[in-house]
N, C-alpha and C positions, 0 to 999 in steps of 0.2 A: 959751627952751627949745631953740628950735633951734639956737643960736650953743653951749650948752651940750654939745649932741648932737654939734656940729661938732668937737668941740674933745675931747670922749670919744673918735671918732673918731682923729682927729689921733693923739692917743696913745698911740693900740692900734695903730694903723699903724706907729711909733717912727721915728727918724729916716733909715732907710736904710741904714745901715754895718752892714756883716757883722763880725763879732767874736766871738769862744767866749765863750758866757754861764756863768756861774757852773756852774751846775747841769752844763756841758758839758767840763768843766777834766780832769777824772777820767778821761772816753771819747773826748776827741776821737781820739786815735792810733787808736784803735779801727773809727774809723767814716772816717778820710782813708785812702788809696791811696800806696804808692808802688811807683818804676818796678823793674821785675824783669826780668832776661833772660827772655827765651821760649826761646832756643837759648845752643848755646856758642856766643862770640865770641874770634877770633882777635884779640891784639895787635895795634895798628895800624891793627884792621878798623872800616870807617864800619859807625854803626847806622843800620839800615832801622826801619820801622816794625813788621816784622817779625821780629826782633829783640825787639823789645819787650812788656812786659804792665801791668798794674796791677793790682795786688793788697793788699788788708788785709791787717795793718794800717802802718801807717803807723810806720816804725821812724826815728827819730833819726838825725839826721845823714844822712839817704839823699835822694835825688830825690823830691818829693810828682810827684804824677800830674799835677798843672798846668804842669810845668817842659817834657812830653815833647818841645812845639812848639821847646823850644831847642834838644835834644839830638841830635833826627836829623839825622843826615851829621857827625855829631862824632865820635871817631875814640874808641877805648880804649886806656890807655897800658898791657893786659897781657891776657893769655890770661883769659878768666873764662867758668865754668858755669852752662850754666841754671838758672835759680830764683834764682842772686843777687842781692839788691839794687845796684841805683847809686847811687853819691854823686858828686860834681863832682869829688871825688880822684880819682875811676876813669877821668874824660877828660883827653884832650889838648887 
């Protein structure tokens, strides 16, 4: 019974990996972040952290909010407005 319990256990626990489950295919964009200016950025200009936000939802081809550790002090190859998303096109 108990090796039984163990092993019920085990299973409801699953194996570790994070991966979008079925039921979640629909809403992930929904419920992930990506990076958005917080200010306008000058061409050329390094991004501060200040500079920056995250915001739902999570649009296609842009920077997710896990990326932001790469992007600060990376430079933008063009003049761009508050609220717009980032993509990796948008740096140098």
């Amino acid at each position: 019974e108990m090796v039984r319990l163990t092993r019920d256990l085990e299973m409801m626990l699953g194996d570790g990996v994070k991966r979008i489950e079925i039921n979640e295919e629909n809403t992930f964009h929904l419920q992930r972040r990506s990076i958005y200016l917080a200010n306008d950025i000058l061409a050329n200009q390094k991004i501060s952290k200040a500079d920056l936000k995250c915001l739902r939802p999570y649009l296609a081809g842009s920077l997710p909010a896990s990326a932001i550790a790469l992007i600060l002090s990376k430079r933008v190859k063009k003049t761009m407005q508050q609220d717009q998303v980032l993509s990796w096109d948008d740096l140098l």
